[in-house]
Every structure is written in structure tokens, then in C-alpha cells.
MARDRENVEX-237982 format. One record per residue (C-alpha): x, y, z. Coordinates in nm, 3 decimals, m for minus. Layout:
BEGIN
R        xx        yy        zz
R         X         Y         Z
...
***
This chain:
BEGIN
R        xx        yy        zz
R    14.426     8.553     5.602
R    14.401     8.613     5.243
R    14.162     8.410     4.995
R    14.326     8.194     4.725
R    14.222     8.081     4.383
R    14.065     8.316     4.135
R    13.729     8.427     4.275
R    13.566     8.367     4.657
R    13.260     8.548     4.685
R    13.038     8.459     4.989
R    12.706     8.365     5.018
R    12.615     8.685     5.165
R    12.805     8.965     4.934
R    12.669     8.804     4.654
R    12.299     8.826     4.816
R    12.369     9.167     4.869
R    12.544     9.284     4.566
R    12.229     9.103     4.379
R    11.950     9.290     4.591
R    12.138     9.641     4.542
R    12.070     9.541     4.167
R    11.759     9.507     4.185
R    11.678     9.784     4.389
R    11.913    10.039     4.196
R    11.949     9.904     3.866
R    12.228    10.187     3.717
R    12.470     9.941     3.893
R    12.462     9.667     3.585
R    12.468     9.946     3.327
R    12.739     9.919     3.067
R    12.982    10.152     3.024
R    13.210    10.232     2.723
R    13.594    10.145     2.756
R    13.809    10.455     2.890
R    14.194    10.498     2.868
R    14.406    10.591     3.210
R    14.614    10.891     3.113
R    14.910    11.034     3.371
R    14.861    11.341     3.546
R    15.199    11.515     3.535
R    15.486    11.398     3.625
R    15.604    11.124     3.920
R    15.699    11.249     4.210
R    15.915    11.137     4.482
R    15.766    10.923     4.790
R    15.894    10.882     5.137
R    15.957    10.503     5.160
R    15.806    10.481     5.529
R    15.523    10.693     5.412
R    15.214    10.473     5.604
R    15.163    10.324     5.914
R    14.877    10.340     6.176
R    14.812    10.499     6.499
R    14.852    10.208     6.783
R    14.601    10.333     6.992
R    14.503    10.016     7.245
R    14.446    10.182     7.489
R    14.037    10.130     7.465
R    14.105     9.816     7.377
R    14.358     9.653     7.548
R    14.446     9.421     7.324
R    14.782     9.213     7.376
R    15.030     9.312     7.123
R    15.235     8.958     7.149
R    14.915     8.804     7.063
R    15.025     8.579     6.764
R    14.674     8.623     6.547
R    14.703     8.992     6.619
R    15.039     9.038     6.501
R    14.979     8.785     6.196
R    14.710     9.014     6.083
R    14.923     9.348     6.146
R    15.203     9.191     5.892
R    14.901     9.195     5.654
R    14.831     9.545     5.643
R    15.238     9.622     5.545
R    15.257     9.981     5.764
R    15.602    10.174     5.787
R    15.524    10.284     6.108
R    15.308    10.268     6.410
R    15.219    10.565     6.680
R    15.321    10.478     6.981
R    15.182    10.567     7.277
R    14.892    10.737     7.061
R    14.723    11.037     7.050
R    14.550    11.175     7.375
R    14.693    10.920     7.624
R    15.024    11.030     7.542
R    14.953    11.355     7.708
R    14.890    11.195     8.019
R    15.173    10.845     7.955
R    15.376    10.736     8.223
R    15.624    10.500     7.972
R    15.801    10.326     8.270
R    15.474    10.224     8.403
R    15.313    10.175     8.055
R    14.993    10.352     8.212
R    14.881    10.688     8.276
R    15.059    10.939     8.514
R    15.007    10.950     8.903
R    14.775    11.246     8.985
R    14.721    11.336     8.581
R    14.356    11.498     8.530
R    14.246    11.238     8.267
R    13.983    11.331     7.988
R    13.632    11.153     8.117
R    13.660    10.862     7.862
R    14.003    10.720     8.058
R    13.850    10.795     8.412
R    13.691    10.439     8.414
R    13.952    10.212     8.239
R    14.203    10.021     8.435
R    14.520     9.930     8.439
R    14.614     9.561     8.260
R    14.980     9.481     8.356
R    15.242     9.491     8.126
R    14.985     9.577     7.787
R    15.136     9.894     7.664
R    15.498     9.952     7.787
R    15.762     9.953     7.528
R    15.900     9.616     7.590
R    15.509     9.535     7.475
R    15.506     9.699     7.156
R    15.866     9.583     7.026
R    15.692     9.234     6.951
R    15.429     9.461     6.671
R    15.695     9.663     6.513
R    15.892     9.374     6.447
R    15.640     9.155     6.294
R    15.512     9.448     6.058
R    15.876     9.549     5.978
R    15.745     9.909     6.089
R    15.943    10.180     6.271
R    15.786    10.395     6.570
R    15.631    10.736     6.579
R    15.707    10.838     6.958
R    15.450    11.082     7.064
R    15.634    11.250     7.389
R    15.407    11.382     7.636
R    15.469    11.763     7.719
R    15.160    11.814     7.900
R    15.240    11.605     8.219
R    15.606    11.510     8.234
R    15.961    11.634     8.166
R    16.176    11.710     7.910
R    16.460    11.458     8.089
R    16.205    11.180     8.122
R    16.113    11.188     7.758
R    16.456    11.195     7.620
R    16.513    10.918     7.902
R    16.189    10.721     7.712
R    16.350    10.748     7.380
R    16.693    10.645     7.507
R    16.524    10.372     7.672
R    16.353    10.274     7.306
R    16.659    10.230     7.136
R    16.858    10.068     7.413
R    16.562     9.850     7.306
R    16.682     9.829     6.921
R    16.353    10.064     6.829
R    16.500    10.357     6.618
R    16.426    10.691     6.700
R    16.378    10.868     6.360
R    16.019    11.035     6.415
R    15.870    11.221     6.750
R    15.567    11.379     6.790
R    15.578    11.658     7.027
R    15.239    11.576     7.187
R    14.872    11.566     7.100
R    14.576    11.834     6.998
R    14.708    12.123     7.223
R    14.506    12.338     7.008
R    14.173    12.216     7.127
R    14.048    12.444     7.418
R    14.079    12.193     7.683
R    14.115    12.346     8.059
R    14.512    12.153     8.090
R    14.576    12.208     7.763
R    14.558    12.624     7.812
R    14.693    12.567     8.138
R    15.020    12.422     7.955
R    15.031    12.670     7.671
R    14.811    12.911     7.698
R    14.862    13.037     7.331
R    15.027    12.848     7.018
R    15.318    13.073     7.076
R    15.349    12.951     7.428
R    15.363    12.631     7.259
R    15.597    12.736     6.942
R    15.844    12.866     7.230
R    15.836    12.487     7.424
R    15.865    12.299     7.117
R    16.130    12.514     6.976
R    16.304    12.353     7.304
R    16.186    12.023     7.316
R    16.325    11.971     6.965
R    16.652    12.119     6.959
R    16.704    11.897     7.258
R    16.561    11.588     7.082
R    16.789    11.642     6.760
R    17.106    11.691     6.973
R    17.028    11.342     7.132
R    16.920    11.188     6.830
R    17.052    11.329     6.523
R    16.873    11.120     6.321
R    16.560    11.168     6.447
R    16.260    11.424     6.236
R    16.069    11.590     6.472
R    15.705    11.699     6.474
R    15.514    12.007     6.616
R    15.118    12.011     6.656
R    14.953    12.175     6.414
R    14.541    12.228     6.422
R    14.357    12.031     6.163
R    14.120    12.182     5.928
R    13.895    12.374     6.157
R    13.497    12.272     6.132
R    13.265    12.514     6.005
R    13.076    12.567     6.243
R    13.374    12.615     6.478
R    13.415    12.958     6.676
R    13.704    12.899     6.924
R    13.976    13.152     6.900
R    14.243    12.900     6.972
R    14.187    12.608     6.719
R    14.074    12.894     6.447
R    14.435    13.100     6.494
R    14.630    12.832     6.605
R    14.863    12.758     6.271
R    14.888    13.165     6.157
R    15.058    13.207     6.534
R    15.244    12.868     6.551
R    15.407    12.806     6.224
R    15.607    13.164     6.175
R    15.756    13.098     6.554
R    15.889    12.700     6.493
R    16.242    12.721     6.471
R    16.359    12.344     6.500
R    16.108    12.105     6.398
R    16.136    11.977     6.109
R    15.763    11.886     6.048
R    15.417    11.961     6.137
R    15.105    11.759     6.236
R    14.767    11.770     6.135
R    14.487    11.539     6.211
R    14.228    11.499     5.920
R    13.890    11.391     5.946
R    13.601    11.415     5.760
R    13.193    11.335     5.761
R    12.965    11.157     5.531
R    12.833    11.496     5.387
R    12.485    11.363     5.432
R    12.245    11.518     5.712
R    12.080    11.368     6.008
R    11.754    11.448     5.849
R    11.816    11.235     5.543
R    11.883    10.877     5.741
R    11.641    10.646     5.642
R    11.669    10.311     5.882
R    11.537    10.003     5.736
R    11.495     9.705     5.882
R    11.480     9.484     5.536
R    11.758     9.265     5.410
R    11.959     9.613     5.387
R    12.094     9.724     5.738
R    12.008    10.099     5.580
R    11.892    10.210     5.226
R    12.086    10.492     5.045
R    11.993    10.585     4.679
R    12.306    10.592     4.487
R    12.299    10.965     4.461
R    12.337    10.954     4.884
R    12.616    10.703     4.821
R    12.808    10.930     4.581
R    12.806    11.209     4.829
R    12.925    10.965     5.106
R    13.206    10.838     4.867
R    13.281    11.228     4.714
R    13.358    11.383     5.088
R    13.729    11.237     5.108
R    13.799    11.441     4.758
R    13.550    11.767     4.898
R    13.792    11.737     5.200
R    14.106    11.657     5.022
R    14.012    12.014     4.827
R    13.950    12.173     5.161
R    14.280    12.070     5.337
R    14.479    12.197     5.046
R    14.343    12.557     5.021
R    14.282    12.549     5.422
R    14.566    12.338     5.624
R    14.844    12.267     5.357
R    14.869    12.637     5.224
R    14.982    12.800     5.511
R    15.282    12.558     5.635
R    15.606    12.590     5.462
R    15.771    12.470     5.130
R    16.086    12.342     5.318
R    15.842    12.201     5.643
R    15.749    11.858     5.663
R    15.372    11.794     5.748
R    15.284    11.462     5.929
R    14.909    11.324     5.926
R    14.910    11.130     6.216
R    14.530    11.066     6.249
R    14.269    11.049     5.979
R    13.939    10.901     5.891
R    13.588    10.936     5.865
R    13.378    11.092     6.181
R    13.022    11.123     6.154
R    12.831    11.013     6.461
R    12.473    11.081     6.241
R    12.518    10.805     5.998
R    12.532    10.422     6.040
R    12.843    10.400     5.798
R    13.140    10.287     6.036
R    13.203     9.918     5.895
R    13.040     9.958     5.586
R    13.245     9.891     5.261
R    13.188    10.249     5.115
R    13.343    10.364     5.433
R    13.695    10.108     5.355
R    13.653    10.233     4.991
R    13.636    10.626     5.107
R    13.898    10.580     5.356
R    14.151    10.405     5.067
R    14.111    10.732     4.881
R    14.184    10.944     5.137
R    14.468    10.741     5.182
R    14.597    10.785     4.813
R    14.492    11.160     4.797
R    14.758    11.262     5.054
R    15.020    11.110     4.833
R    14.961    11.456     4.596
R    15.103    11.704     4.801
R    15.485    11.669     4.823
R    15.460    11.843     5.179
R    15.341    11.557     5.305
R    15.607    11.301     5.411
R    15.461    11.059     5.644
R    15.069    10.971     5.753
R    14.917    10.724     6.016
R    14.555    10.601     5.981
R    14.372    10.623     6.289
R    14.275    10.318     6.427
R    14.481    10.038     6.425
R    14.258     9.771     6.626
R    13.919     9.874     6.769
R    13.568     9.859     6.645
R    13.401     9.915     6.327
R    13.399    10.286     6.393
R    13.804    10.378     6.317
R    13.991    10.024     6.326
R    14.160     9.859     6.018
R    14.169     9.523     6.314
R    13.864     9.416     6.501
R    13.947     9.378     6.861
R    13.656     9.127     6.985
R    13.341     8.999     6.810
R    13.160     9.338     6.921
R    13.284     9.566     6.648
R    12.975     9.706     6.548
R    12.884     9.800     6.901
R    12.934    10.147     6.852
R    12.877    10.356     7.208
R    12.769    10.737     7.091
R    12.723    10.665     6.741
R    12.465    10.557     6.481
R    12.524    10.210     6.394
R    12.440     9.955     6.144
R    12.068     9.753     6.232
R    12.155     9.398     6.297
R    12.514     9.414     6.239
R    12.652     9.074     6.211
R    12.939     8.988     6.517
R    13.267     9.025     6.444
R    13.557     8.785     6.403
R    13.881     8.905     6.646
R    14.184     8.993     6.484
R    13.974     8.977     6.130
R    14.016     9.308     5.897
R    13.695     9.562     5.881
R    13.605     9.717     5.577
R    13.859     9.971     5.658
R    14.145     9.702     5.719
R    14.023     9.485     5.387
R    14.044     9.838     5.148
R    14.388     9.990     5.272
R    14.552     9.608     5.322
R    14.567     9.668     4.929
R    14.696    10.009     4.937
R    14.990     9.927     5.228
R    15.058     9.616     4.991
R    15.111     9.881     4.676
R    15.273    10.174     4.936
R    15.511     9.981     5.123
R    15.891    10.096     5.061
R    15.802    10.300     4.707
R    15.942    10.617     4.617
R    15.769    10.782     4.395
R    15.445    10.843     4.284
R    15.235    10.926     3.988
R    14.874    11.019     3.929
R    14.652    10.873     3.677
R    14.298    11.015     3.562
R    13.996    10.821     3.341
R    13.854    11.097     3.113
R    13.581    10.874     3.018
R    13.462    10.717     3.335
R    13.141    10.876     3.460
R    13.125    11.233     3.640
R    13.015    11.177     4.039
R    12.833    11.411     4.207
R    12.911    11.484     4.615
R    12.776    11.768     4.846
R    12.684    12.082     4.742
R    12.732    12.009     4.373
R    13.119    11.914     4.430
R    13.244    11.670     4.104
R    13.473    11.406     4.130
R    13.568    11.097     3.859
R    13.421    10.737     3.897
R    13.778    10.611     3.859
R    14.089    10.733     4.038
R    14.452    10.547     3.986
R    14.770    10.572     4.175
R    15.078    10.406     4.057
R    15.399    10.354     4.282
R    15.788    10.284     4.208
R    16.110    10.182     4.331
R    16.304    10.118     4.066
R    16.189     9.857     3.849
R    15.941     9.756     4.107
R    15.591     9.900     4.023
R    15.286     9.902     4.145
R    14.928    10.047     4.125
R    14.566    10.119     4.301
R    14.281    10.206     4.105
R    13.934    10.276     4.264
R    13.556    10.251     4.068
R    13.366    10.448     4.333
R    13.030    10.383     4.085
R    12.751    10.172     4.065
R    12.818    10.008     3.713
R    13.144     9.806     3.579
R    13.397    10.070     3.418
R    13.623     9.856     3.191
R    13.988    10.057     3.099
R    14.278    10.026     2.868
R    14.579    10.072     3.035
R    14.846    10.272     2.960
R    15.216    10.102     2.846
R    15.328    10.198     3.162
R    15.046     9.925     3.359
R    14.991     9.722     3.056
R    15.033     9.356     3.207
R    15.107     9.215     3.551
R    14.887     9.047     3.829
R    14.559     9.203     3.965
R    14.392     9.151     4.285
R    14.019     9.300     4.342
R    13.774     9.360     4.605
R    13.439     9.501     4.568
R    13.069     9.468     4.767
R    12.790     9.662     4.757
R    12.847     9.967     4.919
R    12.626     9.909     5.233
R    12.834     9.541     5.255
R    12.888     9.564     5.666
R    13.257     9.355     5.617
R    13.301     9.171     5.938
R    13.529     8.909     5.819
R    13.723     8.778     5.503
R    13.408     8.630     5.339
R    13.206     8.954     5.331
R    13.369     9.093     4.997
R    13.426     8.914     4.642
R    13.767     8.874     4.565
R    13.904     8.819     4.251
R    14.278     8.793     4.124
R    14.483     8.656     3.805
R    14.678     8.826     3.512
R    14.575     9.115     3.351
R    14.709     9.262     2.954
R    14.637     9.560     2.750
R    14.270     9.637     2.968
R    14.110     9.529     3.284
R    13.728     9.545     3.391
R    13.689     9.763     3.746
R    13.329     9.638     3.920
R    13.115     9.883     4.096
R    13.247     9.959     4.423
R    13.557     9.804     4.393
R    13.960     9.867     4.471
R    14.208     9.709     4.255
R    14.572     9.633     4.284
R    14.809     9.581     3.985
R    15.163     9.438     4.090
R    15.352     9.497     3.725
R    15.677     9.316     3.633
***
């Protein structure tokens, strides 16, 4: 799946990458040659720190389909969610299918049943070929206690470890079944206080996770979401973690959309792009001070779903949605709390997934999407899938973590006058083992001197313009070789350094 020799560009990036020059043309500007300087000190790294959410569900996609599972080994996760998020509220596991009689959200009212697609005999084929461990998410809202822990026995009868559970999905969203469960987050402190004292006796091995609320929405008002972590997180006695689901929009307003039909599928000025390409780091900021503040020093917290959500803007597929999404990705790795996060989608469409299910990927039901989006290749990567296959290739079994600034890059500006830097670098160890992700989030070519401590290895390098719609392995330029002393970052671009 991946390109060989030193540079494939296609036909079409390099159109497009020439037109966005022309129309904007900041993006060929020279820049002066900055030095990467360490932020602190390293830090220590769970070694199954990523993995994905399997949601299929939607999809239905086989998961002992050989080009599917060749294409999950790419993307090098720790772990995958199994069953998912919302439909494990509602999972019967011995069926592999929802429960008899369960009052399913409208968007799994109309879905059927494909035998033998999501059972856990169905999923062993994944984990194994990714070398990934499961996240069980148990479903408290419509079965037992006994028939969980019989699920999880079950799992490892099957040789599938039990070492992370989920205790459910979004219970603090105001749902009729969810208040009908737990009418309160203390209701639900009091159950999963239960559930997981129960779990650990079973499996003592095992970390388990309570639901915490994500970062509530500013425009939301609902009692329960807005108070849900101040009454749930004083009450948990026995988990050891806490989950939060992190999303976050383009930071750019209906009203400023501009479709085009011309050789762009839409035209943002580069100032629109920066705020686009800021909101992971405004969000990031927002998390910290909102979400990450309030759990614990000794508590775990889990993201087990993140991404960009904005149903106003054509973005899903684009590449400056895989480049935002890679720095989300790395920004989590800042906060010691946080042990453990899944990107949500695995496989899908354009609009979540890192893995295209069918050649309709930018067929995006609800949202605004791309004009004359190309088709999709199956089992291909999307711009989300082509970015963070370079980050799970630098993440995968490293224990610590260090952060790395570029004084002299260029000054971004994102919503509301938020600042970030052009350049952002992550390095990763194990031992000897190194390696390093550094993104240019600009229009014009920032050329660095690295450090002693990334002075020489092997690079590889994707970049695009930033409205690129990646629908297979020929929509980006890739580059690779050996690097010493300096290396030149395009515009738009994420690089990986694997150092000796």
C-alpha cells in the first residue's frame, strides 16, 4: 500500500498544489531556517497508547476480508473498540447484533442484520493482523452484569486479553433510555462503582473505564451533560479511568462557505485555512482548562472517540482535515492523564474513517460535502488514514514522549485571534529506538536544523494542498530518503523521522 522510490506525486496533487500557487501565492514564499528546541522534559508513554474505534456497524464491512485487514496492519493501532460506541448500549455479543426488544436510536432502526459480521469470533481475525489488543465496551443500558462478565470470559477463552473495558457509551447525553437507566451521574457513579469492582475481581488485569461527558458545546444548556463530571468523578470508587469523547469544528461559519465549482472542489483563502487547521490546538486549550482539570491526578482518562464534526463545511476527506486530525492526535500525548485514545472511525466514509469502506466515501448523508468528489478506492486510506498511518508508525510501542517547538517558524492565526506555531514536533522513545512527527501546517516551505537529538536518520513526507480531497494513495506527494543536520518541511505537510 505504500509508494516506493524517492518521490511519487500524481498527476492530480501536483495540478492542485500548482493552482493553489497561483491562486495564493504566500505558499512559495521563502522562509529563513529555524532550529527545533525541546519543550521540557520527556515524559513517559503508555506503549498501547492508539488504536481506533471499530465501529462497522454502518458499514458492515467483513473484518476477515484480506485487503481490509492488509490495510489495518498499515495504520499500526494498539487497540481497537470493540463493539463501539452507541451500539454497544444496545449489543447482544452472542448474537453479534442488537438486543431483542432494545429501543434503538433512529439511525439503527433501518439496518439489518448480516450473519456472522460483528461477533467476536469476527473481530479476532483484525486484532491479530494489527497486533492490537481490544477495548470491550460492555453494555449497561440493556443487559446484565452476568452476561457481560460472561462476554469477556467468552473473549479470552478466545485468546483476546481483557486489559481495558469501557463501562458503556454517552450516558450523559439526555436521551429518554439513557435517564431511564441512570437518571443522574450519581445513579451512574453508584452502577459503575459495581460493575467494576466485579470486572477487576474477574480480571485482575483488566483497567476499567467510567463515562465521563466530553467538553460540553457552548451553546449547550442541558443540566445533565453540563454537571455530569462535578457529580460523577467525586463518587467513582473503582475505576481506574475515565472517558471522554473529543470533537471539534472547523471554527469557520456557515455564512463564510464559498462553493465553487472551478478546478477547486471549494476555495478557502489561507487565512480560512489557518483557522480550520488552528481549531485542534483552540480545542486542545479548551479540553485542558475544561475536561482534563477536573478528573484526578491518580485517574486514568481514556479518549475513546475523537475527530473533527462540522456538518457546515465540505472538509471531511480533505487533506487539511488528515493534517488537523494528526495534531490532535499528537496533542493528547501532553497531558500525562491521558493513558490510552481511539480515533473515531476506523472504516467508513470520508466524514470520520481512517479506511474507506466502498467507492462512495464522499457521499456524505447530513453533511456538506466536497463538489465533484472523486470515487473512492475500498479498503484505500482517506486523508485521515494517509496523515495518522505516519503517526501510528512513530506511536506504536514507545514510551515516552517529548515536545519540540520552532521559535522561528511563522505565527498562525485561528478563531477569535487564537495563535498557534507553523511547525509542531513530537519525538517518541523506547530505548534506543526513536522516532519523530513534525507538522508545517503553512502555506510556504519551513526548512529546520535539527537538534543532536534528531540529527540524521530516514524521513518519510506527505503533503497536498490543503483542499487535496485524498481518495487513494496517488492523491498526496510522497517523498522519503536520509536526512542530516536539517530537513526542508513543505507547506501542508507531515513528516516522519525514524533515527538510528
Amino acid at each position: 500500500m505504500r509508494e516506493s522510490g524517492v518521490r511519487v506525486p500524481s498527476r492530480a496533487a501536483a495540478a492542485l498544489v500548482a493552482l493553489w500557487s497561483v491562486l495564493y501565492p504566500a505558499a512559495g514564499a521563502a522562509a529563513e531556517l529555524s532550529s527545533l528546541q525541546a519543550v521540557g522534559r520527556p515524559r513517559a508513554l503508555a506503549a498501547d497508547y492508539f488504536g481506533y474505534n471499530g465501529a462497522n456497524l454502518l458499514y458492515r464491512v467483513d473484518w476477515t476480508t484480506p485487503q481490509f485487514l492488509q490495510t489495518l496492519a498499515l495504520l499500526r493501532p494498539s487497540t481497537l473498540r470493540y463493539p463501539a460506541g452507541t451500539e454497544a448500549n444496545y449489543w447482544d455479543w452472542r448474537k453479534g447484533w442488537f438486543a431483542a426488544g432494545a429501543d434503538l436510536p433512529p439511525s439503527y432502526r433501518g439496518i439489518r442484520p448480516k450473519v456472522d459480521t460483528n461477533r467476536l469470533e469476527d473481530i479476532r481475525p483484525a486484532l491479530k493482523a494489527a497486533g492490537a489488543k481490544p477495548l470491550f465496551v460492555v453494555n449497561m443500558l440493556t443487559s446484565t452484569l452476568e452476561e457481560q462478565l460472561a462476554m469477556l470470559r467468552r473473549a479470552e477463552g478466545l485468546g483476546m486479553p481483557v486489559t481495558h473495558v469501557e463501562l458503556g457509551n454517552e450516558y450523559y447525553i439526555g436521551q429518554r433510555d439513557h435517564k431511564a437507566a441512570f437518571p443522574s451521574a450519581r445513579d451512574y457513579a453508584l452502577e459503575a462503582n459495581r460493575w467494576s469492582a466485579a470486572i477487576h475481581r474477574a480480571f485482575p488485569k483488566a483497567k476499567v473505564a467510567a463515562v465521563g461527558a466530553s467538553v460540553v458545546p457552548e451553546q449547550a444548556s442541558d443540566p445533565r451533560w453540563t454537571g455530569w463530571n462535578r457529580e460523577l468523578l467525586p463518587r467513582l470508587r473503582s475505576a481506574d479511568a475515565v472517558t471522554i469523547h473529543h470533537y471539534y469544528s472547523s471554527g469557520i461559519g456557515d455564512t463564510q462557505f464559498k462553493p465553487s465549482r472551478e478546478a477547486l472542489p471549494v476555495r478557502y483563502s489561507p487565512s480560512e485555512v489557518a483557522v480550520v487547521l488552528g481549531m485542534p490546538f483552540l480545542a486542545w486549550s479548551k479540553l485542558q482548562q475544561n475536561g482534563l482539570a477536573l478528573v484526578e491526578p491518580d485517574r486514568e482518562v481514556w479518549i475513546t472517540e475523537y475527530n473533527l464534526f462540522d456538518q457546515g463545511q465540505p472538509l471531511p476527506g480533505t487533506w487539511m482535515h488528515g493534517l488537523g486530525l494528526a495534531a490532535a492526535t499528537l496533542l493528547f500525548t501532553e497531558d500525562p492523564k491521558i493513558t490510552l485514545i481511539q480515533c473515531h472511525a476506523l472504516i467508513g466514509n470520508a466524514l470520520f474513517a481512517s479506511v474507506f469502506s466502498s467507492e462512495r466515501g464522499f457521499r456524505l448523508a447530513g453533511f456538506t460535502s466536497p463538489t465533484e468528489a472523486p470515487a473512492t478506492v475500498p479498503f484505500a486510506l482517506s486523508a485521515s488514514g494517509r496523515a495518522l498511518q505516519l503517526v501510528g508508525d512513530a506511536l506504536r510501542g514507545m514510551t515516552d514522549v517529548q515536545r519540540w517547538t520552532a521559535p522561528g517558524s511563522p505565527t498562525l492565526q485561528g478563531r477569535g485571534g487564537f495563535a498557534y506555531s507553523a511547525v509542531a514536533a513530537w519525538s517518541f522513545g523506547d530505548g534506543p529506538r526513536r522516532e519523530a512527527v513534525l507538522l508545517n501546517l503553512s502555506a510556504g516551505a519551513q526548512p529546520l536544523a535539527l537538534p543532536a537529538a534528531l540529527a540524521n536518520g530516514r524521513f518519510e513526507q506527505l503533503s497536498g494542498a490543503p483542499l487535496t480531497l485524498v481518495s487513494d494513495s496517488a492523491s498526496l506527494n510522497h517523498n522519503q530518503g536520509r536526512f542530516a543536520g536539517k530537513l526542508d518541511l513543505p507547506p501542508y505537510s507531515i513528516t516522519r523521522l525514524s533515527l538510528p
